[in-house]
C-alpha positions in Angstrom: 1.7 -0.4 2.1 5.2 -1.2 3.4 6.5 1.9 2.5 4.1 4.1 5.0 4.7 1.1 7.8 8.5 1.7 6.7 7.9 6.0 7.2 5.5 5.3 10.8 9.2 3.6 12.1 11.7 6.2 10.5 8.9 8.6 12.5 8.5 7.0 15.7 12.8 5.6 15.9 13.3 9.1 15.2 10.9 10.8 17.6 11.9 8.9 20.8 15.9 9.1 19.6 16.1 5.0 18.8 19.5 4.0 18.6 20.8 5.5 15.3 17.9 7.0 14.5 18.5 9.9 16.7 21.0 10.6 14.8 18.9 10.7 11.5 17.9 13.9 9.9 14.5 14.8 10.0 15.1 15.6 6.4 15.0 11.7 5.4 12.0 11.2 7.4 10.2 14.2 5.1 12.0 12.6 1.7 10.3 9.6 2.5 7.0 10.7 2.8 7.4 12.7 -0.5 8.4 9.8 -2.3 5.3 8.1 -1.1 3.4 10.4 -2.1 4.8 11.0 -5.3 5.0 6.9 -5.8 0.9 6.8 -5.0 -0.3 9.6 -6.5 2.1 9.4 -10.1 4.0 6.5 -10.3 1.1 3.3 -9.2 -0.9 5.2 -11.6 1.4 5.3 -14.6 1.9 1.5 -14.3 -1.4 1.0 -14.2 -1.0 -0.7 -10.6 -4.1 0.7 -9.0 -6.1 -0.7 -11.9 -4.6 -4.0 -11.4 -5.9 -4.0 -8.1 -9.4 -3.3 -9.0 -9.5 -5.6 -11.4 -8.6 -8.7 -9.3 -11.1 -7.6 -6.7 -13.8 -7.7 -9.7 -12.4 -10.5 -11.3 -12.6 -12.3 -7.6 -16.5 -11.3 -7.3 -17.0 -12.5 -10.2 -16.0 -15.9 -9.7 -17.8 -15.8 -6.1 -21.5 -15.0 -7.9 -20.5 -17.9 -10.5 -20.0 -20.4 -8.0 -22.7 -19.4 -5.6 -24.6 -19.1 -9.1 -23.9 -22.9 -9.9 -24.4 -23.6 -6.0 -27.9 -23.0 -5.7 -28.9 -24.6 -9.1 -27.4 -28.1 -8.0 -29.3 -27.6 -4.7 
């Protein structure tokens, strides 16, 4: 996530000629958004990061219906 918060500011410093940035090649702006995409759609999936994810949101439900689970029996 920071790296497409990271491209929307290369985008917007370079659109309204920020400092620097007006400077800046459109080019690196374009390179970045490759890499992201690359990174997302190859890389995160290689490692076995977008798994990772879905597992702690599984793993995080799962404790939720145990407690709740353990909740209501006590009650």
């Amino acid at each position: 996530m920071p790296l497409i918060i990271i491209i929307a500011l290369l985008i917007g410093l370079r659109y309204f000629e920020v400092w620097r940035f007006a400077e800046l090649s459109w080019w690196w702006v374009v390179g970045a958004m490759v890499f992201a995409f690359i990174w997302f759609e190859f890389i995160e999936k290689a490692l076995g990061l977008d798994k990772k994810k879905e597992h702690n949101v599984d793993e995080q439900r799962r404790k939720d219906r145990i407690k709740s689970t353990f909740d209501n029996k006590r009650k």
